[in-house]
Steps between C-alpha positions, in 0.01 A plus 500: 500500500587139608823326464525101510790263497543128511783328720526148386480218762445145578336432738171218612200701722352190719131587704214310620272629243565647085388870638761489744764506308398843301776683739500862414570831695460886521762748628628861476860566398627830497162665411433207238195226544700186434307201403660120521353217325672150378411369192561155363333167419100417569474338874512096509374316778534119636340356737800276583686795652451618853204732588704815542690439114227343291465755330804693302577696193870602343634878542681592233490917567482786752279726333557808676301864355567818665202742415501907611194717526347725242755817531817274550746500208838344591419184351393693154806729561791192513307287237521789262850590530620158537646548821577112550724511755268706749206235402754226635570717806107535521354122421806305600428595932062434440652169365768403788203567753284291331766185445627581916204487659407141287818366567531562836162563638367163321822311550569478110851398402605509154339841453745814569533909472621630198815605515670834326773465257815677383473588154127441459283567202187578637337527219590115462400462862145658405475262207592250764202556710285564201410884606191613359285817544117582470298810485165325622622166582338309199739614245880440576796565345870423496727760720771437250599457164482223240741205640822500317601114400613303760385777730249242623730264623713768675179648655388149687836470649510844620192532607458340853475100383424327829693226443420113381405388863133508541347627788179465713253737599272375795188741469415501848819683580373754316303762672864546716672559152246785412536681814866451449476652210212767573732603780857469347591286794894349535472160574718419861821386431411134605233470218727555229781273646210264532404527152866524369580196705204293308596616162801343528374178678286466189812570284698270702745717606503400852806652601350864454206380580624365887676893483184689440267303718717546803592880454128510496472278803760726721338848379145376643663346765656845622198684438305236732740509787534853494080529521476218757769684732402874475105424505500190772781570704540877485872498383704768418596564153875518569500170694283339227776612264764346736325158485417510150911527404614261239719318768097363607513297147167372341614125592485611905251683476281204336642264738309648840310841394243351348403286786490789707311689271209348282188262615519161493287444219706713297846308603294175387445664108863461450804275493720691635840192448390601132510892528905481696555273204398704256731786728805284474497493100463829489803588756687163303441724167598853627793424725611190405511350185263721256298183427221265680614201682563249322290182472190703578159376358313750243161328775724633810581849339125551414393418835705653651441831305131432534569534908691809498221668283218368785705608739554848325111564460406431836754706684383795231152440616554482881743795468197701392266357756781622758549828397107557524497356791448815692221622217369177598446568855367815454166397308498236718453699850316756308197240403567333811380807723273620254287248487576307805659198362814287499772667325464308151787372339608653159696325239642731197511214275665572128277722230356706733299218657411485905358247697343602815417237831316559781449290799228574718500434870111526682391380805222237470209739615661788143353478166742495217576834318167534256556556146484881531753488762728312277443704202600808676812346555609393194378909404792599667735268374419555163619888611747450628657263216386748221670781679856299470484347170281663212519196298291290809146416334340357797247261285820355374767484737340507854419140651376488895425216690324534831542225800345448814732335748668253438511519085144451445451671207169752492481712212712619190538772293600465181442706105282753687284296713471350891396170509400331839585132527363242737869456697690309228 
């Protein structure tokens, strides 16, 4: 038997091309095969919209339709004797793992869990979602009885209404929403601060929005500096915990750890005047006053948001390049003296991508590596990465560059194949 139910939404699906934005999913949820589709308008396109959004269609559901095997009956078995409240209790979780991972995952504000309620009428809340069942999937009927009047009415507000703010979907983002999904996966605490904090940018309540971005900032920013000092400097937890105290506030700790800390290149990707801005409001609104400064441009608060989220992404990304740091060096000394080559360097870039450089040194009288050679290599990093992540598809998310010294590029590999270049 198959159950199906409908959680209404609004939302735009942008992608570079119509198929693109058919987003659907698989998953198993507590022995059930879950299906999630969205259903809405037909796709539009326009050429007067940027490559990666000319194409886009409206969502107007979360079709979601749990099926069990052959011998299963709890489905027939809570349909039959009306058990509406377990069917909440059953559909309601499939649904909040659905609408988390989307909102999260694909950085969707606007679009949130639903939320249990005292005194519910689940049968209203099944009307609500618009539960129907199906003995073969062609043929589907209604889980409960006939609508009362004005039962319609009181079913759409009860039933999980996403709100009147319309939300965007990028498609690309959305083979990390399906393994978010597939996998049940909590989003880190700085994602949904980040997403929280853009909701209300968009809502134009900057004052929570300032709040949310910079709890989200000062999470990520502990979880760096706690990476950066046990992997790279070897220091003891109890120490780290002595210079993490909130006497070290997040405006000192902006003012010179960075610096010490990041490339650079990555120092030059923000403003960081903006960021202890942004830091100020937020102290000016939580010890102080309760409110913004005032005289403070809606242009100023954006940007200065806008900072505090860059700044909150990177340090999440080099915090995880950190704490592999020592995975890291293992590959690379194990290809290194396998195949007698300069340890390669290994980036663990986001969704499971890696990008691989080596530089080789030769004396004039050495022939570069042949192809074979270099093949052999990238054998054994492809190994090694499977072993550590079982999501790594090497055709996909493997990209090595070989140099000879200095930089002169030699060959690539790249979707499954070596290619040997002419010393770009």
């Amino acid at each position: 038997m198959m159950i199906r139910l409908h959680i209404p939404v609004n939302l735009y699906v942008l992608g570079r091309t119509q198929e693109s934005l058919e987003v659907q999913t698989t998953f198993s949820h507590e022995g059930f095969v879950c299906s999630l589709r969205m259903t809405g308008t037909p796709p539009l396109s326009s050429d007067n919209l940027p490559e990666e959004s000319r194409h886009f269609r409206q969502a107007l559901q979360l079709q979601l339709t749990l099926s069990e095997g052959p011998q299963g009956d709890a489905l027939q078995s809570l349909i039959e004797s009306r058990a509406y409240q377990d069917l909440v209790a059953l559909l309601r979780p499939v649904a909040n793992r659905c609408l988390r991972g989307i909102r999260n995952f694909g950085i969707v504000p606007h679009l949130h869990e639903l939320r249990d309620r005292q005194r519910e009428d689940y049968e209203t809340t099944l009307r609500g979602w618009d539960v129907d069942f199906s003995h073969d999937g062609e043929e589907w009927e209604s889980v409960t009885t006939e609508p009362q009047p004005f039962a319609l009415l009181t079913a759409a507000l009860a039933g999980g209404s996403q709100g009147q703010e319309i939300a965007e979907l990028r498609a690309d983002r959305w083979p990390e929403i399906e393994e978010a999904i597939q996998d049940d996966l909590p989003p880190q605490s700085e994602q949904e601060f980040t997403t929280n904090a853009i909701e209300h940018l968009r809502l134009k309540n900057f004052r929570l929005a300032v709040v949310e971005s910079i709890i989200g900032l000062e999470i990520v920013f502990t979880r760096y500096l706690t990476e950066y000092l046990r992997v790279h400097k070897g220091t003891p937890k109890d120490r780290i915990k002595d210079f993490l105290s909130p006497n070290f506030t997040l405006t000192t700790r902006l003012a010179g750890i960075l610096d010490l800390t990041l490339d650079p290149k990555d120092l030059k990707i923000i403003d960081l005047r903006k960021v202890m801005a942004a830091v100020r409001w937020r102290n000016e609104v939580t010890h102080r006053t309760g409110h913004l400064p005032k005289g403070l441009s809606d242009k100023a608060i954006i940007e200065g948001i806008a900072e505090v989220l860059t700044l909150t992404n990177l340090l999440s990304y080099r915090a995880q390049q950190v704490s592999a740091s020592p995975e890291i060096r293992d590959i690379s000394d194990y290809i290194s003296k396998r195949h007698n080559l300069s340890r390669p360097r290994l980036w663990f870039l986001e969704n499971h991508r890696v990008l691989a450089e080596f530089e080789v040194f030769r004396l004039p009288a050495q022939a570069f590596p042949s192809a074979e050679e270099l093949n052999a290599a990238i054998t054994d990093i492809i190994e090694r990465l499977r072993a550590r992540d079982a999501r790594f598809r090497p055709e996909e998310h493997l990209h090595v560059r070989f140099f000879e010294f200095p930089r002169k590029l030699r060959a690539r590999w790249q979707r499954g194949d070596l290619e040997l270049t002419e010393g770009e």
